[in-house]
N, C-alpha and C positions, 0 to 999 in steps of 0.2 A: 812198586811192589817188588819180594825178594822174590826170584826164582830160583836160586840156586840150593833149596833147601827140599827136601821131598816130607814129609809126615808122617809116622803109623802111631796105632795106637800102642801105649805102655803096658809092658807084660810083668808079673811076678821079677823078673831076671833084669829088670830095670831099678826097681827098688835104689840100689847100690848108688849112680847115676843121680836120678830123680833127688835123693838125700843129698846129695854132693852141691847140686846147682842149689837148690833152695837155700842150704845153708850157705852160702858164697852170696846169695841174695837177699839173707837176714827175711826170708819167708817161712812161715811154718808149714811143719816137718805131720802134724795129727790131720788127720783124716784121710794120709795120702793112702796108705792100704787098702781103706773099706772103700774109696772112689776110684781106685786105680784103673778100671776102664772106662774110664771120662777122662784118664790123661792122655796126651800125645805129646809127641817127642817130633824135634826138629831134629832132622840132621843133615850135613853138610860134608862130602867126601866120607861117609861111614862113620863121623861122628856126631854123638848129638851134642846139638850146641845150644839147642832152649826146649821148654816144657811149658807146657799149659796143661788146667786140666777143667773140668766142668762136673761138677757134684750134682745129682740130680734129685729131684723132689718133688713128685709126682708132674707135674705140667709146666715146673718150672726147674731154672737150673742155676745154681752158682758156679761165675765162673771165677777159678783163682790160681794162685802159685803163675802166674805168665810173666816167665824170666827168660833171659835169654845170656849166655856165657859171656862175660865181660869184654876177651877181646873180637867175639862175633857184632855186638850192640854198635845201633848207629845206623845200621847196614838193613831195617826193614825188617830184621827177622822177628818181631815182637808185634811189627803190625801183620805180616804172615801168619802168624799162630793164634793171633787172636781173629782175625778173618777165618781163619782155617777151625776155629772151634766156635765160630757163628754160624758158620754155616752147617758144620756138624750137627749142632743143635736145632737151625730152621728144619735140617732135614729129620733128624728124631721127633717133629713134630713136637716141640717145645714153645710155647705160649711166649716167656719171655726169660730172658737173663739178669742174673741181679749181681752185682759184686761188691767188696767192702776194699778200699784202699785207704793206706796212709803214706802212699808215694805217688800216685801215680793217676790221681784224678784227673790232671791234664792231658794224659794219652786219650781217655777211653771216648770221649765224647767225639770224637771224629769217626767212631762207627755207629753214634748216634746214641749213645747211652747219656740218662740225664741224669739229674742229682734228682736223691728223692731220702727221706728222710727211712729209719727203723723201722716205724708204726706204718707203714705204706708195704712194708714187707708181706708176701704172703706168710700164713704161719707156718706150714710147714720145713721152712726153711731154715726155723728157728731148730730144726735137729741135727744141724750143722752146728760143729766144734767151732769153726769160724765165728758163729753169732755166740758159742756159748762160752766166751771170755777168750777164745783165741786171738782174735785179730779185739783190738782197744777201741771202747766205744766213741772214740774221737776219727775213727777212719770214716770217711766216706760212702755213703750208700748209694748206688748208683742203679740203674733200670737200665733194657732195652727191650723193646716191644718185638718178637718176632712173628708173629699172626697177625695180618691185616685184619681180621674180623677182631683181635684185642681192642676196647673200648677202655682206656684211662689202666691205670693199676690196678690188678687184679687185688681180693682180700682175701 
C-alpha cells in the first residue's frame, strides 16, 4: 500500500488540475463538474499526483476518471485511491460500485470487482454521460458488491 500520499475531496478550484491529468490520461473530461464532490485528489509533498472520483445514483455509484500522474504510476498510488474511494463509498452507505473501462479491466478485480454485462446495470445509472455514449460500448462493465445483505445484482 502507498502511504505517502494523504486524500481530500475536489473543490470548484481544482477544475484546472482534474482537466489537466485526465487529459494526459486520454479520460474524459463531461461530467466532471456536475460530480465534483465524488472526486478526490492524491497528493504527494503539496502536490496532486492522481484523481478519482465516484458519480452517484441513488444507492449505487460509478466509479471513474482513477489516473494517477505519469511519473507518480508504479508506486501504488492508483491502488490507494481506488481503496480510498471504496471505502468512501462503503461508508456513504452505498449498495454497490459499477465502472466501465477500456484499459484497465485488469486492475480492478483485485478489490474484488467482477465482470458483468450493460443489462445487469441498475437503471439509474444509465444518467451518467459515461453510459450515454461517453465511454464506447466496447469497455468493460465491471460490479463490486459493497453491503453484505447485497444478494446478486441489484435491477
Amino acid at each position: 500500500m502507498c502511504y505517502d500520499v494523504t486524500f481530500r475531496e475536489a473543490t470548484a478550484d481544482d477544475l484546472t488540475v482534474i482537466e489537466t491529468l485526465l487529459r494526459a490520461a486520454a479520460l474524459p473530461l463531461e461530467g466532471i463538474e456536475a460530480h465534483l464532490p465524488g472526486f478526490v485528489l492524491a497528493h504527494r509533498d503539496q502536490e496532486v499526483v492522481g484523481l478519482a472520483g465516484t458519480e452517484r445514483y441513488g444507492a449505487y455509484g460509478l466509479l471513474r476518471s482513477v489516473t494517477v500522474r505519469s511519473d507518480q504510476r508504479g508506486q501504488g498510488k492508483g491502488q490507494a485511491l481506488t481503496s480510498e474511494l471504496i471505502r468512501r463509498a462503503h461508508d456513504a452507505g452505498l449498495s454497490g460500485l459499477f465502472l466501465l473501462s477500456t484499459a484497465a479491466e485488469r486492475f480492478f478485480p483485485k478489490f474484488g470487482f467482477t465482470p458483468i454485462t450493460r443489462g445487469d446495470l441498475p437503471p439509474g445509472l444509465f444518467a451518467s454521460q459515461e453510459l450515454q455514449g461517453v465511454c464506447p460500448a466496447s469497455a468493460v462493465v465491471m460490479h463490486l458488491a459493497l453491503q453484505p445483505t447485497q444478494a446478486g445484482i441489484p435491477r
